[in-house]
N, C-alpha and C positions, 0 to 999 in steps of 0.2 A: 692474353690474360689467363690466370689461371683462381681458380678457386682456392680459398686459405683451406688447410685442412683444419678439424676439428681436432681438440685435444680430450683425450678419455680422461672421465672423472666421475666420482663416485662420492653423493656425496653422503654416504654412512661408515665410519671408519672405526678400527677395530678397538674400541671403548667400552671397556664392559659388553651392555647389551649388544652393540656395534651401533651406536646410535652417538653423534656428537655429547662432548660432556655437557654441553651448553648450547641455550636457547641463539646465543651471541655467535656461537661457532657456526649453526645452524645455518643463521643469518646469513655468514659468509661465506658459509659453501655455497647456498643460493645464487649470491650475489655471483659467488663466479660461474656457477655452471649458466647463469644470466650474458656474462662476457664471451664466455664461446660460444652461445648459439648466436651470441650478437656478430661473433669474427666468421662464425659458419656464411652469412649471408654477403659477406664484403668479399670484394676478389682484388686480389693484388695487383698492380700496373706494371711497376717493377721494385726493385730493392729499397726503393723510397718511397713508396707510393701506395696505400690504400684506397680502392674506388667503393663510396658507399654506392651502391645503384639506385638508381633512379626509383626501383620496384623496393627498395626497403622499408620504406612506408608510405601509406596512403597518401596521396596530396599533393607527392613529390613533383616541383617542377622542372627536376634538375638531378643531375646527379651531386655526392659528396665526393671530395679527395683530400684525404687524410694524409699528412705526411710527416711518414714514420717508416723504419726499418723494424725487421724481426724482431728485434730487444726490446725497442719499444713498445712495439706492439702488443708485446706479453703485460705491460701495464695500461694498457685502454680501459677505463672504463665504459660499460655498455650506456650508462647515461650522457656520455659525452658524446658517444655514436648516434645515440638518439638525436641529441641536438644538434648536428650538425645535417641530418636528418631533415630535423623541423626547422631549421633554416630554409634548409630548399625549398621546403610547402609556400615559403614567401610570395605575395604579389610583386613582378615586376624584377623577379634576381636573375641577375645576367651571370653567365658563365654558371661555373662549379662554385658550390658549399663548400670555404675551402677550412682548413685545421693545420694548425703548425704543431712541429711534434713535443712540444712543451704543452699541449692539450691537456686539460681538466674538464671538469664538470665545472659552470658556470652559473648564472642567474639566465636564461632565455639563450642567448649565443652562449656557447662554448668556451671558455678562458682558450686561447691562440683563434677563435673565430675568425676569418677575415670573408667579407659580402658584401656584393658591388650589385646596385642598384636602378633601375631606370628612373632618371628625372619626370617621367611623364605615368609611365604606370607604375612606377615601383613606390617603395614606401621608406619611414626611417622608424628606426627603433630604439629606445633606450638601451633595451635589451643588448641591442649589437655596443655597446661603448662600454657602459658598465656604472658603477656607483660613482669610482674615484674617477671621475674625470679628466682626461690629460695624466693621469697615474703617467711616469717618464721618467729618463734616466739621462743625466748628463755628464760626459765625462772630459774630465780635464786634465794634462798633461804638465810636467817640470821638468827641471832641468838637474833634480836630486836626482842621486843616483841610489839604489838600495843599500850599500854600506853605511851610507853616512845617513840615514833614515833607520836602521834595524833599533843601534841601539840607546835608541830613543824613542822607540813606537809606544811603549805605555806610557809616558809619558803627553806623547801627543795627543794621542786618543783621547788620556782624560782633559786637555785643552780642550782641543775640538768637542767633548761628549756638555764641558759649560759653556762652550761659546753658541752651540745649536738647541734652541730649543726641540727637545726628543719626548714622544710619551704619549698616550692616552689623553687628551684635552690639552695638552699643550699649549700654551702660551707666548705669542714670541714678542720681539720687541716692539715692530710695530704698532699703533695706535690710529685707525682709520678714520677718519671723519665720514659724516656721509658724501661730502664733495670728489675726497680722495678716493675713498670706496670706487666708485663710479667711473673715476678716470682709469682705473688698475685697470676696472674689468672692461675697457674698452681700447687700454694700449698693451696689457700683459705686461710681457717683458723692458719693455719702453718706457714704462711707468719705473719698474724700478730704475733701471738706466737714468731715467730724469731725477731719480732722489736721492742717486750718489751712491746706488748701490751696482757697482760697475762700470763696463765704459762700451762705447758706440760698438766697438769693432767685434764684442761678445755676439751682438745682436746677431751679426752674418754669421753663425755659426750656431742658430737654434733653429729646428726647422719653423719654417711659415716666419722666420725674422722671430719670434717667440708672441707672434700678435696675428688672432683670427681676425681677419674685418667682419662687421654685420655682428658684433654684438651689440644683446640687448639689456643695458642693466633695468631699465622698464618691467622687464619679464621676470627680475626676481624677487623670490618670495619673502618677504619681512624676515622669518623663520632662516630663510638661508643668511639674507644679510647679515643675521644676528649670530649664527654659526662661524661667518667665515671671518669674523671684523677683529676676533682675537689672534686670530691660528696663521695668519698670515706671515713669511719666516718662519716657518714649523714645519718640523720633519714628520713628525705625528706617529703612529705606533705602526704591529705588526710587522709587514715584512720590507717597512720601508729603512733606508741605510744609510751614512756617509761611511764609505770605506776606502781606505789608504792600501792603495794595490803594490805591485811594481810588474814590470813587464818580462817574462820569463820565456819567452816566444816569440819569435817571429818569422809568418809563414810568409810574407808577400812585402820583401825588404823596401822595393820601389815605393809601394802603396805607403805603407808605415811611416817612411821618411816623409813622404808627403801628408800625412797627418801628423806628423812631428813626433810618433811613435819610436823609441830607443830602446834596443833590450835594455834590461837593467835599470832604469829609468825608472821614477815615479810614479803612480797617478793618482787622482782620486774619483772614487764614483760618487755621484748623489743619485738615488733615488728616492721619491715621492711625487706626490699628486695636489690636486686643490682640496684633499682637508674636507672637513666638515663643510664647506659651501659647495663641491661639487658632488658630496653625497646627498645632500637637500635637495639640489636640483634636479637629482635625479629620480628622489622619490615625488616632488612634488609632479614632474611631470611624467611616471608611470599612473598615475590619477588622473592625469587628461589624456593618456593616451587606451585607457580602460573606455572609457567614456568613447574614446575615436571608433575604437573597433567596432560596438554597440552603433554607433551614427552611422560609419558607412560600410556596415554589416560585412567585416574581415572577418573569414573563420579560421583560428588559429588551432594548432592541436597541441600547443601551451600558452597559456595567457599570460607565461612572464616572457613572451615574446610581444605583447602590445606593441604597438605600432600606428600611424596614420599615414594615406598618403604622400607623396612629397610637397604634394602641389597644395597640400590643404595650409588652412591657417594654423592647425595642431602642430603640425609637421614645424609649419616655419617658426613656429614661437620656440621651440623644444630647441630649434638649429641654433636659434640667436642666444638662448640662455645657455647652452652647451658652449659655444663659443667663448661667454664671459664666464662660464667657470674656467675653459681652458687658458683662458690668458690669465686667471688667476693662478691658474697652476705654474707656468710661464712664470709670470714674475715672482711667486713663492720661491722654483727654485735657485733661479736670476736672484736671489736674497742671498740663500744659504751658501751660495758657492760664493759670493762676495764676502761674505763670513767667513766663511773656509779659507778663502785664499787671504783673509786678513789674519786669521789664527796662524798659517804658515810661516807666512812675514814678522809675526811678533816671535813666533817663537825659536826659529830658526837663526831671527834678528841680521836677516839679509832684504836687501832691496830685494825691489819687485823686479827690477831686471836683472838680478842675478839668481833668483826663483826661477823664474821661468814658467809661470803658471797660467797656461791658459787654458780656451775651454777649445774643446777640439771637435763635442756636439753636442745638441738636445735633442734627443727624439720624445715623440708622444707613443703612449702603449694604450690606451684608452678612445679613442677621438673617430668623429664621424668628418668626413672633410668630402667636397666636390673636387675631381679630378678627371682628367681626359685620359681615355686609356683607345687602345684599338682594339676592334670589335669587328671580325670577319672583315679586314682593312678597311675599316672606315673611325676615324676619330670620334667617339663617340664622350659626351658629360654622365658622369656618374657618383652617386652618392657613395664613398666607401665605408661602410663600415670593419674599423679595426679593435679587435676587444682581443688584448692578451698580444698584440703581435703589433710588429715596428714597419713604417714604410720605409723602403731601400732600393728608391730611383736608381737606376744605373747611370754610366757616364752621359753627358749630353744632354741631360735633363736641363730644361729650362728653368725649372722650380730650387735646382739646384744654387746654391751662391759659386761666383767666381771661382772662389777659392779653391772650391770642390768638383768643379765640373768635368774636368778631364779626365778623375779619377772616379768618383760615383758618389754615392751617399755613402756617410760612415754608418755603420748599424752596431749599437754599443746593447752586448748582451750579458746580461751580470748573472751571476749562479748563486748559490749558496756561500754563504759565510768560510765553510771550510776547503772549497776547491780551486774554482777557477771564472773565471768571467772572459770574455771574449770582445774581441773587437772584430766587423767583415766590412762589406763592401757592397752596394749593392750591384746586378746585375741587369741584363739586357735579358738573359733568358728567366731570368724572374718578371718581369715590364711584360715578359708574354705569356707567365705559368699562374702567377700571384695575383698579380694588377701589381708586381714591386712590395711584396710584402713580405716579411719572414717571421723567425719566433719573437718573442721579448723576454724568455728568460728559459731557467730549465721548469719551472713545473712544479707544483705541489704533487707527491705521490700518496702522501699523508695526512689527513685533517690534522686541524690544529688539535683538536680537540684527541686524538688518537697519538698526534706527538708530544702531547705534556702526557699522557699514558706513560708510554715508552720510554720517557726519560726520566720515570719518577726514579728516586734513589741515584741519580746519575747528577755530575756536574758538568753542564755543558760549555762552561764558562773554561773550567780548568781542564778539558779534554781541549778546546781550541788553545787555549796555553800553551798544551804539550807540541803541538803543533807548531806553535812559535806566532800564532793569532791571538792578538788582544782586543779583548772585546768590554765594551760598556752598553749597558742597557738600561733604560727606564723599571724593569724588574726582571725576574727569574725567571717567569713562567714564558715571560716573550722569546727568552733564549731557549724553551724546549718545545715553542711554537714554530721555532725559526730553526731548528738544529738540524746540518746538513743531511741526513737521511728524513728528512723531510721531502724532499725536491728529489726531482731524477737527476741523475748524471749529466750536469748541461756539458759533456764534452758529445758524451752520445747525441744529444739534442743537436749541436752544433755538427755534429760531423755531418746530419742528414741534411738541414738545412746546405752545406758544403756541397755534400755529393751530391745533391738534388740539383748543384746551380743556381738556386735561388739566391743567395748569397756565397761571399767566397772571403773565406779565414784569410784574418789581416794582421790578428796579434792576440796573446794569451796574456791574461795578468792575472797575476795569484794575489791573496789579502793577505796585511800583514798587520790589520787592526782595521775594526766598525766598530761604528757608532749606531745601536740600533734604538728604536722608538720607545 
């Protein structure tokens, strides 16, 4: 191991007095001369690899590893070092504090966090999952090929932009009784499946079948019920998407075939989460788990890391209601992609078997789940927490479906609006570096609130145009929320993950129209 070097910087610059023009410039020089004394104290492993030490802050039970290469690393923020930091202080965290290199600053974990936990002393936390619950990304595959899709994508886009409900409160078609309520969040994806939104053989191809067991709709709160009873079928705002890709890459032809992966070929992405019901759930229960830490005297050194035990009743009610927000997320997007793929068929005015549209995976980017992993060779239960980052069993996996087993988990990794998105595979040397886990996208570089700065006077709408991307959105401001120098470069992101072995490049798809919130 060797020590990062420091980068010299100065933060008074030759301005007049030689003092920033601004209070706001000030601010930022701060901030970064904050980032390298933060990279001073971390030491390298190797070209993909950050080791927070153990000795970086107080409390540590564990070391952090950060994973990221030199390019990245010149965008770390020092707050996101912290918490991956204040992860390790946890009761009960096996292994390393680990970060995938789409890392941000988050709510208590880290946006890429991933932290695996003992069922007996360790604990769980909101914190490690996030608001949007089950937030995930499904993607689906045709049999179009990109000529006969180009020059019709505005066209489509505005299909697909009336056929999905998109936006800020949103409303979808949907209409839940409290009977129906109740079954969703106890079958997820099963539920829609039974109401004709899809068919059986989608199921084998979400992970966990798209349904946690042990949920508890019992444990939810009037307030959420009454949040999530509209929004169901809803894509919802911010940086969630349906986008119509095509496949421009292919690194690992075997693999690809076996996911039904064609250059030139189709696809489409959905992303989104459970909506207003699993952002309730999560505030509802960061208020019992304030209360846990106070009762069985946790000291944390951030309290938007709350948490209780595993073994308490705190813990297990928080597990059961996380559960039925995730199968509401499950079946929300088990909705949209049955919409989708019925906008394709109307509009294209081809059968379903000469479309070719099916789904190829679901993964969760949000979601705390119980998994066996090896631990000093011994088979060990552990709570995972993944907040920002995708699970990516490798071949062999049990958990795996049939279909997929020989070859690994698909790990579907979407970028920005104007790049690229990614498809891998999971690994055997990830099952022994991650616990199976990799990034879930490229990354905010940007507050939102700093990229509607940036883009004032700009049209984000007609720069993706020029590009030959069309885009639809619920308003303006979300396209310069969302406008690719927003995000890092998810190919750099993706290459580390790559060279790391945690996962391994399967296929590249470029957009050629979203549908954004």
């Amino acid at each position: 191991m060797r020590y990062v070097k420091s980068r010299s910087f100065s933060i008074y610059e030759s301005q007049g007095q030689g003092l920033p023009c601004s209070w706001a410039q000030q601010l930022a020089h701060l901030q970064i001369i904050g980032v390298l004394m933060s990279l001073e104290k971390l030491r390298r492993i190797d070209e993909n690899r950050l080791e927070v030490p153990k000795g970086y802050k107080p409390g540590m039970r564990t070391n952090g590893i950060i994973f990221v290469d030199s390019v990245l690393e010149k965008g770390l923020e020092s707050g996101c070092i912290d918490q991956v930091a204040n992860v390790a202080t946890l009761p009960g965290i096996v292994g390393s504090s680990l970060a995938m290199p789409d890392i941000h600053t988050g709510y208590g974990f880290p946006i890429g966090g991933v932290a695996a936990f003992d069922l007996d002393d360790g604990i769980i936390s909101p914190g490690g999952v996030g608001y949007d619950i089950n937030c995930g990304v499904r993607l689906l595959r045709s049999d179009l090929k990109r000529d006969e899709v180009t020059p019709k994508i505005k066209d489509l886009i505005d299909v697909l932009y009336n056929e999905i409900p998109a936006g800020v409160g949103s409303k979808g078609k949907i209409r839940l009784g409290p009977e129906s309520e109740r079954k969703l969040l106890i079958k997820g994806a099963r539920w829609a499946v039974e109401e004709g939104y899809g068919t059986t053989t989608d199921l084998e191809r979400i992970e966990s079948n798209g349904c946690m067991e042990g949920a508890d709709p019992g444990l939810i709160s009037a307030k959420a019920y009454e949040r999530g009873r509209a929004q169901q079928g809803t894509l919802g705002s911010g940086n969630h998407f349906i986008e119509v890709q095509y496949i421009d890459e292919i690194y690992d032809e075997k693999t690809a075939n076996a996911l039904g992966l064609f250059k030139d070929h189709v696809t489409v992405m959905i992303h989104t989460g459970s909506r207003g019901f699993g952002h309730q759930v999560c505030t509802d229960f960061l208020e019992v788990m304030a209360g846990a830490i106070r009762k069985y005297k946790i000291e944390l050194p951030d309290r938007e890391l709350a948490c209780a035990p595993f073994r308490s009743q705190e813990a297990q009610d928080y597990l059961a209601a996380m559960r039925a927000a995730a199968n509401y997320a499950w079946a929300n997007r088990q909705c949209l992609m049955h919409w989708a793929r019925e906008a394709f068929i109307s509009f294209f005015k081809v059968s379903p078997g000469l479309l070719g549209m099916g789904l190829v995976y679901d993964v969760a980017h949000n979601i705390a789940k119980i998994e066996e992993h090896m631990i000093n060779g011994k088979k060990r239960k552990l709570v995972m927490h993944r907040k920002g980052a995708t699970r990516a069993f490798p071949p062999g996996h049990l958990e795996l479906p049939d279909i997929y087993r020989h070859v690994g988990q698909p790990v579907i990794i979407p970028g920005d609006m104007g790049r690229a998105s990614f498809v891998l595979i999971g690994t055997e040397k990830g099952m022994n570096e991650t616990f199976s886990s990799a990034c879930h996208g490229a990354g905010r570089v940007l507050s939102r609130h700093e990229a509607i700065r940036r883009a004032k006077g700009r049209s984000i709408r007609r720069e993706l145009e020029d590009k030959g991307i069309f885009v639809r959105s619920a308003g303006r401001e979300i396209l310069a929320e969302e406008m690719p120098e927003a995000y890092k470069n998810v190919s750099n992101v993706v290459d580390v993950v790559h060279n790391a072995g945690i996962a391994r490049k399967v296929a590249r798809l470029r957009p050629m129209g979203v549908v954004k919130g």
